[in-house]
C-alpha positions, 0 to 999 in steps of 0.5 A: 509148841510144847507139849507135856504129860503131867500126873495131876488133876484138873483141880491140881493142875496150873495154866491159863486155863484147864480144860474139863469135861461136862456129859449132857445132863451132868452136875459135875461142877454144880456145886461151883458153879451153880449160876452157869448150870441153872441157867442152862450156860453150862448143859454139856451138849457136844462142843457146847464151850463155857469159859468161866473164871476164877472157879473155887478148887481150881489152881488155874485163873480159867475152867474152859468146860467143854460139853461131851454130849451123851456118854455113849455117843463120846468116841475118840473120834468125838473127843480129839474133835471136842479137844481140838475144838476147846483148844481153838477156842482159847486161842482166840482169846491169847491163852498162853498155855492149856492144861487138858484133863482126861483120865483113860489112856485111850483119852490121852492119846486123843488129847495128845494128838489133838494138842498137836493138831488143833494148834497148827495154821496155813499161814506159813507164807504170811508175813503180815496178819499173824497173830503171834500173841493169841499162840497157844505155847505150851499144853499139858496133858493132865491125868490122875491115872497110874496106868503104865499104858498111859506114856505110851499112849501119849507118846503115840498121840503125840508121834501121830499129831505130830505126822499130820502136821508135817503132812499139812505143812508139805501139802499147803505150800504152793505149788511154784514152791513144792515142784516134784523136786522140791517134794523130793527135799522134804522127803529127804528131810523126813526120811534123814530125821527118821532113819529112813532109807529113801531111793529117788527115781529121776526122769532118766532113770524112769525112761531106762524103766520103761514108766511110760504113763507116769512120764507122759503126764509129766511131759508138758511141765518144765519141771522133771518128775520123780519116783520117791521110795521110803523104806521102814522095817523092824529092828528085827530085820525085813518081815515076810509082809511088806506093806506098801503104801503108795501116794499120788502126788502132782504138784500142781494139776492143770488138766493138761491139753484137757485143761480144767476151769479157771473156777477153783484151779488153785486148790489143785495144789492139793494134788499131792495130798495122797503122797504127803500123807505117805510121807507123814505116815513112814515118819511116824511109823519110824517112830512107833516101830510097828512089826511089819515092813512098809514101803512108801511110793509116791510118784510126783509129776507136775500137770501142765499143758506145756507145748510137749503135752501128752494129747487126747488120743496119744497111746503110752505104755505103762512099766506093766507093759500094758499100753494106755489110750490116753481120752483125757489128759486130766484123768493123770492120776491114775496113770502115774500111780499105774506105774507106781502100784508096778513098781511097788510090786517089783519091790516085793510089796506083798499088799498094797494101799494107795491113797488119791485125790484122784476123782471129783466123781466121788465128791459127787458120790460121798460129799465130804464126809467120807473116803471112797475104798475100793478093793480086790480083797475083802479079808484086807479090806475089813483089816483096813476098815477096821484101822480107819475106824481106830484113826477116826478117819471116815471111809465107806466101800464103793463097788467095783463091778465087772459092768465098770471095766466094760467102760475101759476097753479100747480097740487102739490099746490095751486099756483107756484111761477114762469111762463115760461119765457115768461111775467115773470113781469107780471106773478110775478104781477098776483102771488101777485094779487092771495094774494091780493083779492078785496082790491084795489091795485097798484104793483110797479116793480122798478127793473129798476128805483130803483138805477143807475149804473153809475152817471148822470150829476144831480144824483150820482151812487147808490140808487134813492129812487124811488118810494118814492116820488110817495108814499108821493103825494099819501098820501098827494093828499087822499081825 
């Protein structure tokens, strides 16, 4: 798909179709299109969508008028959602290209990513039931505006729409195709077309280490686990900050010997999610050049209940040195990210975050709509929010009290990898806390937010890419 900036207006511009924006209550078009408004057709409430053709002043055969909803209620939040939205729904129809007028920069970058995002589908194994004639193959970001600001925020919109949908592409496939391994390529790839340098820790080199709990989830699969660091810093060589940005990825999660219910066990091909979004996120932080250096880790492992499992009750010792009583083999996650968060730390990481689709507990707690966020430090944690909200990216800070560490203590080792089931989020956050020591921290539970079920009118089913866009703006926003 191409995608372009052009200087024109919505009237001036030539597609299929253009898109243009309408506020609840607003007449902007009555005076073309009176019939629509007086019937109440066109009321410009939030993702309200009337195609009209044919409209008087306008270069395109088609005015897709998108409703914006209250004027001060539209964020760019708001407004990739009601872009992406308005794309979607034109591609249904077999529009070939679509011209999105905006006016801001702030609006440009939300229409770039859009542009990119909306478009993509789950569909890359599917070899019948394409649809290729209803693909959208070119859209133009239509602007009037002569500010200089503008390229670059398209440029930024553009590079971050662009992440997530690398992001989506690695975390969709099937896990009899994305082993540790195979993850270990794709980010090779990434890293060789961005100019990153990637080091890969195999299963040799992790036991000479001494990464205990990252290979004792790994030890039941047939397939080998690795350790893959990507590394970004500025033209002006390593910053005294180096933000590390540590993502779990098992490939496929089974449970283990504590095996999960046949119910639903194919979405945990989505166990990898957080260190996809790593991989994104060093892609696009490659090319949006941030001042500060950054750091991905993202250890993957494959869960299985293979004849050499780990079992309830088996005692490994972490890289930390600190030895884990294993309860539940299904609570890996925390274990292989014990080991990760160490090693981020031992390569002069001086704050970290890391992102997990590691509990169904906050599922239970959040739903869907939002994150869970945890921290050691409140300072970094507002620096956090505050770029999750410029991603648009929803997450809400979950508590880590003294009562929840009371639920890991263990008489057989230093720690237990699992509470009651009671808090279960936040014990599985006080677990790494343990591993994380003073080096400021934010733990991203994304179980809930990290893929959806079932298509939304701006969004296909599969992977989202959260928290990609959160780590982006956090690198970006460094000082």
């Amino acid at each position: 798909m191409e995608l372009n900036l052009v200087r024109q207006s919505a009237a001036a511009v030539s597609a299929d179709a253009v898109i243009v924006f309408e506020a609840e209550g607003g007449k902007s078009l009555a005076g073309v299109l009176p019939v629509q408004y007086e019937s109440g057709e066109i009321s410009g409430k939030f993702a309200e969508y009337t195609l009209v053709h044919n409209v008087a002043g306008f270069a395109s055969p088609r005015v897709l008028v998108a409703g914006s909803g209250k004027p001060e209620a539209l964020d760019s939040t708001k407004l990739r959602k009601l872009i992406s939205g308005a794309l979607r729904t034109l591609k249904s129809k077999g529009i070939k290209s679509v011209a999105v007028a905006v006016h801001a920069a702030a609006d440009v970058e939300a229409a770039a990513e859009a542009g990119v995002v909306a478009l993509w589908e789950p569909d890359l194994l599917k070899t019948t039931g394409k649809e290729p004639e209803k693909a959208i193959g070119r859209v133009l970001i239509a602007v009037e505006s002569t500010d200089p600001a503008v390229d670059a925020a398209f440029e930024k919109g553009r590079v971050i729409g662009t992440a997530l949908n690398t992001t989506r592409d690695i975390a969709v496939e099937p896990p009899n195709v994305l082993t540790p391994l195979a993850l270990v390529a794709r980010a090779r790839a990434v890293a060789a077309a961005a100019g990153l340098e990637i080091d890969v820790l195999d299963q040799d080199r992790m036991k000479q280490l001494g990464m205990g709990a990252l290979l004792g989830v790994a030890q039941g699969s047939a397939e080998p686990p690795a350790l893959i660091i990507i590394r970004y810093n500025p033209a002006s060589g390593p910053t005294k900050d180096n933000l590390g940005l540590v993502g779990k990825a098992v490939t496929f999660d089974t449970g283990g010997i504590s095996i999960k219910p046949a119910d639903g066990m194919e979405k945990m091909k989505y166990d990898m999610c957080g260190g996809a979004a790593v991989i994104g996120a060093m892609q696009a932080i490659a090319a949006l050049k941030p001042g500060v250096s950054v750091t991905g880790v993202i250890p993957a492992a494959e869960n299985m209940p293979g004849s050499k499992a780990q079992r309830p009750g088996d005692i490994v010792t972490s890289l930390s040195g600190k030895t884990i009583e294993i309860l539940n083999t299904d609570a890996e996650g925390r274990l292989i990210l014990a080991d990760a968060i160490t090693y981020a730390k031992q390569l002069g990481c001086t704050h970290l975050v890391d992102a997990a689709t590691l509990t169904g507990a906050i599922v239970v707690a959040l739903g869907h709509a939002a994150s869970g966020v945890y921290t050691n430090n409140d300072d970094f944690l507002d620096t956090f929010l505050a770029a999750s909200k410029q991603a648009g990216e929803q997450m809400w800070h979950m508590p880590l009290f003294d009562e929840y560490l009371e639920q890991l203590k263990c008489v057989y080792a230093d720690i237990q990898n699992i509470g009651t089931r009671w808090g279960g989020a936040c014990t599985a956050a006080m677990f790494l806390k343990e591993f994380v020591g003073d080096t400021p921290w934010v733990h991203i539970d994304c179980a809930g937010t990290a893929w959806l079920d079932d298509a939304k009118p701006h969004m296909a089913k599969g992977p989202t890419g959260v928290p990609l866009s959160t780590f982006v703006h956090l690198a970006l926003n460094w000082k």
